[in-house]
N, C-alpha and C positions, 0 to 999 in steps of 0.2 A: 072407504079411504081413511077415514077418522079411526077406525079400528087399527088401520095398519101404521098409521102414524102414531097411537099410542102405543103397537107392536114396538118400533121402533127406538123409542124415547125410552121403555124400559131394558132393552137390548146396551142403547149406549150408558143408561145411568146402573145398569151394572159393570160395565165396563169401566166405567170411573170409578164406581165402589172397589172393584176388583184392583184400581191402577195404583189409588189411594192408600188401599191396604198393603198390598206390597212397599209404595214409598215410606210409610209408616215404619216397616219392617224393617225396610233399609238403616232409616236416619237411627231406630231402638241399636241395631247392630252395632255401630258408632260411639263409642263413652264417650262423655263430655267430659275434661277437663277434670273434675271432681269423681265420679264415675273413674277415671284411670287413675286419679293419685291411691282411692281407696281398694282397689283392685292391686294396687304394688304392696299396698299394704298389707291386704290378703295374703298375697304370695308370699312377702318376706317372713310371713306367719307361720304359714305352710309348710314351706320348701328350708327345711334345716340345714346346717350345713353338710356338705358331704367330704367324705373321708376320701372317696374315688368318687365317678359318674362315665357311663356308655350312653351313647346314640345308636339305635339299632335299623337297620336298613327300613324300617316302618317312619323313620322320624320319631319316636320315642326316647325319653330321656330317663335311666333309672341312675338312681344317687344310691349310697351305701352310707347309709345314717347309723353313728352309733346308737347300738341298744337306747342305751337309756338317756337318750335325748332326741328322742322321735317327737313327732307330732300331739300324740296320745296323753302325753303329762303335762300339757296345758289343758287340760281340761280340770274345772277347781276341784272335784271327787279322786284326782288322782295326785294331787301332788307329792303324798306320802307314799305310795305305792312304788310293794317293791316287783320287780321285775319278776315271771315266773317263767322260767326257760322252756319249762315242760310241765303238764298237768299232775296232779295227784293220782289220779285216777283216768283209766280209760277204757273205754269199749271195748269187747271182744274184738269188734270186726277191725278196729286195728289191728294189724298185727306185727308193725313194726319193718315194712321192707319201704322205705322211704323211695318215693320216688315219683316221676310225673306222670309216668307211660311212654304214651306214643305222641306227646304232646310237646311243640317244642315251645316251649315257654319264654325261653333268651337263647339269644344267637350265643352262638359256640365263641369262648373265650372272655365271657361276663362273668364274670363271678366276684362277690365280695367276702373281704376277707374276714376273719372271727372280732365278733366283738359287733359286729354288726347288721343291718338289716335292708334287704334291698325295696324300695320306693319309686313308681313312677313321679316323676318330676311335674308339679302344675304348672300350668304356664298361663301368662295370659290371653291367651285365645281359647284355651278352656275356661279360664274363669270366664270369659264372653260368651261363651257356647252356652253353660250353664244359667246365665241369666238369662239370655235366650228362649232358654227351654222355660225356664221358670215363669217366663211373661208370657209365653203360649201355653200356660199350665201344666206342665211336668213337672212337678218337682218331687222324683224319686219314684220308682217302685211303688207301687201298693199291694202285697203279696196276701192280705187278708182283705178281700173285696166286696162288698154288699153295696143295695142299692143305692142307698144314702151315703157313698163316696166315693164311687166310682164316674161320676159327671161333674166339671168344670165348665165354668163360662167360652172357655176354647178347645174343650177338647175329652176326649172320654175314654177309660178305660175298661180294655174286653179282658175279660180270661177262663183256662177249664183248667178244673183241679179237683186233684182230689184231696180230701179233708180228713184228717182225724183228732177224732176227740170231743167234746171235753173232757180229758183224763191227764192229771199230773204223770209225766215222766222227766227223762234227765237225757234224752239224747236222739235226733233222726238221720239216718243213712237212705242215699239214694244214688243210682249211677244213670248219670241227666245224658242221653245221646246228646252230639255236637251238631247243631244246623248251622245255615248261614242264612237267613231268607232275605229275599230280595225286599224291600224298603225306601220306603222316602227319606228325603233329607231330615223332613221334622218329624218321623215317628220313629216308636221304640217297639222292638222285640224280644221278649226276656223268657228264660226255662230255669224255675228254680225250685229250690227246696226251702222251707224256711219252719219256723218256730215260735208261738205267741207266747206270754204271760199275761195275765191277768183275763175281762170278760172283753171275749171277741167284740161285744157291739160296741166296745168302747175303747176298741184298737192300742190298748196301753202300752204294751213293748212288742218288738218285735223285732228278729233277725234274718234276713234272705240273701244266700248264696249262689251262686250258676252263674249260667253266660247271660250277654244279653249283646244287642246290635243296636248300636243308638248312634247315627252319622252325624246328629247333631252337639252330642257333647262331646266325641271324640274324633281324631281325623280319619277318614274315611268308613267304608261300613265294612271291620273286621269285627267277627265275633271275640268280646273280650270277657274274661273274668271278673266277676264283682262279686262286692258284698256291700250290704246294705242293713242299716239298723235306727230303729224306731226306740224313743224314750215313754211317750204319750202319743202317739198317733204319730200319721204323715205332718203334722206344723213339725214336728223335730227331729225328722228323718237325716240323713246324711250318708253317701258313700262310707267306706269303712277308711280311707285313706285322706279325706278332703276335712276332716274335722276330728278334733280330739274326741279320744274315747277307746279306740281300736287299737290293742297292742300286737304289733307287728313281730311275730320271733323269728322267722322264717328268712333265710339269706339268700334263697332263690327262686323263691315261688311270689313274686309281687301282682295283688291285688293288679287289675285293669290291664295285665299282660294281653296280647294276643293270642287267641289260640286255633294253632291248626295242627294238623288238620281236622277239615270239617266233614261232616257223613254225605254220601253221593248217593241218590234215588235211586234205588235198587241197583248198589254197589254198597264198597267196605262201611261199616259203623265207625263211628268214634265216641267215647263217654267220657264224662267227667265223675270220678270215684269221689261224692263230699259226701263230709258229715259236719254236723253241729252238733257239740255234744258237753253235759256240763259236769266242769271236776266237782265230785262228790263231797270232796271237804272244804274247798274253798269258795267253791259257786261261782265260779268264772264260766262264760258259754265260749266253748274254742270251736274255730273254725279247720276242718283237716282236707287237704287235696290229697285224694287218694289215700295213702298212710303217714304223710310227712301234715302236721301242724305247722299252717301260715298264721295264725296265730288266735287271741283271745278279746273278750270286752270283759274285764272286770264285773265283778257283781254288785260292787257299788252304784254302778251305772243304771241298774234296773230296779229301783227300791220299791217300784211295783210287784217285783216275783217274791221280795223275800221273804211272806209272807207262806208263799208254798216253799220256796226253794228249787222251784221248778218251772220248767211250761206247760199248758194244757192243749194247747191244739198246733197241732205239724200238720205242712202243706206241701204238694207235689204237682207241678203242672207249668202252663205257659200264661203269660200274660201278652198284653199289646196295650202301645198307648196312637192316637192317631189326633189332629185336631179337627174340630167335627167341618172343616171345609171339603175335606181329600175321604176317599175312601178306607177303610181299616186293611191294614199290613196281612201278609202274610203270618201265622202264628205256626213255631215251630217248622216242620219241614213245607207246613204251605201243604199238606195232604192228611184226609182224615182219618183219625184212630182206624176206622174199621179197614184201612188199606194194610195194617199187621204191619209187621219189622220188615226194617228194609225200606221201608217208603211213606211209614207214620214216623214223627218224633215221641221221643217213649221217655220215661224213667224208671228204671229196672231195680232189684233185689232192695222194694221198701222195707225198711227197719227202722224199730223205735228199743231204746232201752229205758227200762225204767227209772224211776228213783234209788232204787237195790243195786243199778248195774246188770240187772238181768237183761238177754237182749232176745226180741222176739219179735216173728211178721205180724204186722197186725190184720186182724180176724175181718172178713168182708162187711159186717156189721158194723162196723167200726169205723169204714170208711167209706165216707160219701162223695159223690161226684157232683160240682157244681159247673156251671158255662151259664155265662150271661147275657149271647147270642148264638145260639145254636144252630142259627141257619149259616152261621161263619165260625163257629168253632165249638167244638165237641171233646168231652172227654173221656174215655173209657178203662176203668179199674177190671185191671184183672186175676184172677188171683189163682194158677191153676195149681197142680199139684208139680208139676216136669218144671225144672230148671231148664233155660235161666229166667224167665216168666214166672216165676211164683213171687207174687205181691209186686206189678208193675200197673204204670198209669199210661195209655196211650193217649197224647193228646195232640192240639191243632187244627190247624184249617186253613182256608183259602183264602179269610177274611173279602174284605168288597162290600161289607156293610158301610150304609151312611147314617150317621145318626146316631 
């Protein structure tokens, strides 16, 4: 009897643990008074003024900011900086046919006019989301992942990727299939490509592109576009649009769009054609959708790299973020590499150019495959000779890990 009434006692005092942690949650949701004036503050920081602005059937709001008085030149490294419309230098694999695809990016009849640049609008329910996230331990992407930083006090991040380098070059191409995976409120699921400078164990800069599904910092769970960049590690990470730094050229490709559509289990594919890649005389690293340039981060901004004038390690793969109460998300299509196209999530035709401009697949030795639970997510590099699989990463999994 004394057994089952200490059964019991512990049943209800998690119960109350459980009731307490959620009310907690609630009241954190709530800004105080101070809390919102500095949150208006933010915003009026943010949100420049617009020339025009649409609402798009999602509730989405983009503004058309002129060029040069975006976001981006409040940051103190830019204030002299003059605007570069387009790069010095660029990649073969551009090749100059502008365009989205099969992706609709803005409803039909948005468009902003010359002179300018199109901006999802912040609002304050995102900047609330965002703190949110930040007091359950998300704060951004961590697309270069090792033991020693991928676990927080609430929460842990998985991922499988594949790695290359350490080798200086100047630019990496990948075509990221489109998921959608099903998700909680507070976890993230991201597929990207990215780029480091300086020594990986000490995360110094870094830039990460692709989609990702995060319900919690945006309204409901659509796969959106991002981009993400690191000065000194994740302490000074930030979206590419939420903080000075990222110059936007682009007048209809905006950062945190929706994109669909998305790939159906063994039905049609969909990709995202990025690159990151850096102009050869001026050292800017630009960001390209498909063949059109959404735009650049200066190379003042990484005075870690200018010592190469380069990055030494590119990454390809998925990530997940989960809080360690709930079990971990689906990564990717939520099915493992070894289930092939069609029903793994992939990224196809990797490419790196060098410092020269030369552009070439990189060689299997050269790229390693990492996963930091493999009983929930697997990565698989492959490299065959037959197109369109020559130099692809299948990765993903079913997640359902705890811990």
């Amino acid at each position: 009897m004394a057994s089952f009434n200490h059964f019991v006692l512990l049943i209800l005092l998690t119960i109350t643990l459980i009731l307490s942690a959620e009310a907690t949650k609630e009241r954190r949701a709530i800004p105080s008074k101070a809390e919102k004036k500095e949150m208006e503050r933010q915003l009026k920081a943010i949100n420049k003024p617009a020339i025009k602005s649409f609402k798009t059937k999602h509730g989405d709001i983009f503004d058309c900011i002129e060029i040069h008085k975006q976001l981006a030149f409040d940051h103190h490294l830019l204030k002299n900086h003059s605007v570069q419309l387009k790069p010095t230098t660029v990649p073969e694999w551009i090749t100059g046919n502008n365009g989205s695809g099969s992706f609709d990016l803005l409803q039909e009849g948005i468009s902003c006019p010359d002179g300018t640049v199109i901006v999802k609008r912040t609002t304050m329910q995102d900047l609330m989301h965002a703190q949110r996230l930040k007091s359950m331990g998300f704060d951004g992407p961590r697309p270069f992942l090792k033991e020693s930083n991928n676990t927080n006090l609430n929460g842990k991040f998985y991922f499988a990727t594949a790695d290359y380098g350490p080798d200086r070059f100047g630019g990496v191409k990948g075509n990221i299939n489109v998921w959608k995976p099903n998700i909680l409120q507070d976890q993230v699921s991201i597929a990207y490509i990215a780029v480091s400078g300086g020594r990986i164990e000490e995360n110094l800069a870094s830039i990460s592109v692709g989609w990702v599904v995060n319900p919690s910092m945006y309204s409901g769970d659509h796969v959106r576009l991002y981009a993400y960049w690191t000065t000194h590690g994740n302490m000074t990470g930030c979206y590419a649009m939420s903080c000075p730094g990222f110059v936007q050229v682009s007048k209809t490709i905006p950062v945190s769009a929706i994109l669909q559509p998305s790939s159906i289990y063994n039905g049609p594919q969909y990709e995202l054609r990025l690159s990151l890649y850096q102009d050869r005389v001026k050292g800017d690293w630009w960001f390209a959708f498909k063949d059109e340039n959404v735009g650049y981060w200066p190379a003042s901004l990484f005075k870690s790299w200018r010592e190469s004038n380069s990055a030494n390690h590119a990454f390809w793969g998925g990530q997940v973020y989960s809080p360690v109460t709930e079990k971990t998300p689906p990564m990717g299509s939520g099915h493992w590499p070894s289930e092939g196209f069609h029903k793994a999530a992939f990224i196809s035709g990797l490419q790196i150019m060098d410092g020269y401009g030369t552009v070439f697949n990189p060689e299997s030795g050269t790229v390693k495959v990492h996963e930091s639970r493999r009983n929930c997510y697997k990565a698989r590099y492959v490299h065959e000779v037959a197109k369109p699989w020559k130099k692809s990463v299948f990765y993903g999994g079913p997640g359902g890990c705890i811990g």
